[in-house]
N, C-alpha and C positions, 0 to 999 in steps of 0.2 A: 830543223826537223820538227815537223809537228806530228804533239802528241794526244790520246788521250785516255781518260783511266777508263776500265776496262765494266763498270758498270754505267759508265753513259753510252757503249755501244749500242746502235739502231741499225733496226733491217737497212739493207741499204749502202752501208758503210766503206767504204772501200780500205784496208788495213795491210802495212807488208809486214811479214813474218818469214823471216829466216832467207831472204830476201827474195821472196816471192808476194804476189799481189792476192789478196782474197776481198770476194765482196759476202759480206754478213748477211744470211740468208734468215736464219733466227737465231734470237738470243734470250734467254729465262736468266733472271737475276734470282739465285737460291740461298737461302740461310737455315743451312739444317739446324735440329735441335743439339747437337754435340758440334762443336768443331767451327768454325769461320764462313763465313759466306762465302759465295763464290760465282761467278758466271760461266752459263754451259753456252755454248755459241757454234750453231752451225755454219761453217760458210762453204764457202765453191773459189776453188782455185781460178781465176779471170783466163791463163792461160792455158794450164791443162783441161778445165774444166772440170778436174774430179773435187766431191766435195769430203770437208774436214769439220769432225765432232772435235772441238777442243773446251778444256777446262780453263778458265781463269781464275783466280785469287781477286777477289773485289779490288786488291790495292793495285796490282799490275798495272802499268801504263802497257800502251800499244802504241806502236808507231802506224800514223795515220797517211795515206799515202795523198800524196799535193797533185792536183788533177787539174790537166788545164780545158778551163769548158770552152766548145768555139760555137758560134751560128753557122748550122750547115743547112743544107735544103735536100731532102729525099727526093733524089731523082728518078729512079727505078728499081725495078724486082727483076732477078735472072737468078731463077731456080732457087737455091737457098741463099745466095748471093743479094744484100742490100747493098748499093751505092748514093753516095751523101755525095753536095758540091760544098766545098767550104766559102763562105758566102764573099771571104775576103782577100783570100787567095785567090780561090778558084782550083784548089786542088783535090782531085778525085780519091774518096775513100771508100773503104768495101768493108761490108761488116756480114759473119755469116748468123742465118734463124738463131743459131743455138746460141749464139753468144746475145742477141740482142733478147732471149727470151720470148714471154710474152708480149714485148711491146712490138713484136712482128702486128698484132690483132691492131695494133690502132694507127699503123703508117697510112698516111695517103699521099701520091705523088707530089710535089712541088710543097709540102709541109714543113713550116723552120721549125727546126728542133736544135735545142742545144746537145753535147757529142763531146761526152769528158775522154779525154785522150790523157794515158799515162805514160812516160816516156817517149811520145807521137805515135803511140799504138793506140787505135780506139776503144774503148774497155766496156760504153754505156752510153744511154741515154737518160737525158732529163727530160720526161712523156711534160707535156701539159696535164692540169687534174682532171680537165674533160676533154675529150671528142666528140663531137659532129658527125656520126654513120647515119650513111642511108640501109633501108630496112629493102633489100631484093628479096627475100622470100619471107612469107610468115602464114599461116593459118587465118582463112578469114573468120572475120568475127563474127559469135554464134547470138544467135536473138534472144534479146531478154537479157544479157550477161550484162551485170554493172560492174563499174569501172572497181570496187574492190574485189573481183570475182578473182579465177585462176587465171595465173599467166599463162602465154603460148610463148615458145621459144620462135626465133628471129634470128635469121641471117642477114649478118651484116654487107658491105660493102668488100670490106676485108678480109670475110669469109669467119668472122668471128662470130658463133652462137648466143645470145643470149637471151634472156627470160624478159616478157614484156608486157602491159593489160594489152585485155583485148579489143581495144580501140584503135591500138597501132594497123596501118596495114601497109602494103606492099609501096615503096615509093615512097613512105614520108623518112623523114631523118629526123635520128632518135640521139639526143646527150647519155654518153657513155664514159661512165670515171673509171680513170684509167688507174687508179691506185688495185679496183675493187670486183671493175668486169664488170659491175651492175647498170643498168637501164635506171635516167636520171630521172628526165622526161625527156617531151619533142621537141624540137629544135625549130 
């Protein structure tokens, strides 16, 4: 069983509790003036998907859940429906928008991505820190404007929004970190 104590939890984390699976959404490390520290930790339930306000005691250990990562390959979109091939098997998985979050915004067809599976249930993905989108729509660029000037927002490939100089235009491909949503530069 692996464990761990309850102020090195990070966004991200995957933990079971009361033997359900939670992934750590936010967590603030607190030490009031009267009384013991304590960690406040939001997460979201992996299977029901509702999420949980809990209290920790800085000492509390947690049990950590053991995730097995595979190489799979994004093969297609049907509706909110994502399907992965696992690169070694070759066996077909389906993961739906909601569970995969926002990293719906950075799939592109035939992309390896790693695919933490808990009990062989899919739970998440491990994004690369950047992507590679192409820019289909944006604002063209206005005369005179230098490159510190205001962004224009950009649709991506994926159908993802985001804020860009106004040097970008329609057709180049733009680096986009995937931690953050933000426009890196051009690719």
């Amino acid at each position: 069983m692996d464990t761990i104590q309850a102020t090195r939890l990070r966004k991200g984390n995957l933990v079971k509790m009361n033997g359900e699976l939670y992934r750590v959404l936010e967590m603030v490390h607190l030490t009031p003036g009267k009384g013991k520290a304590f960690v406040q930790v939001k997460m979201r339930n992996v299977r029901a998907g509702t999420q949980l306000d809990h209290k920790f005691r800085s000492a509390d250990v947690i049990e950590r859940a053991t995730l097995d990562d595979r190489e799979m390959q994004f093969s297609y979109r049907e509706g909110d429906t994502f399907h992965f091939m696992d690169l070694e098997t070759y066996d077909q998985i389906e993961m739906t928008a909601e569970s995969l979050g926002d990293s719906v915004n950075y799939l592109l067809p035939d992309a390896t991505i790693k695919v933490s599976l808990f009990e062989g249930v899919p739970v998440g993905l491990d994004l690369p820190l950047t992507v590679d989108l192409k820019v289909l729509e944006t604002a063209p660029a206005i005369k005179g404007a230098t490159a510190n000037a205001q962004l224009k927002p950009a649709t991506l490939e994926t159908g993802l929004v985001v804020q860009v100089p106004p040097f970008v235009n329609d057709g180049d491909t733009v680096r986009i970190n995937t931690e953050t949503g933000d426009y890196q530069s051009r690719a």
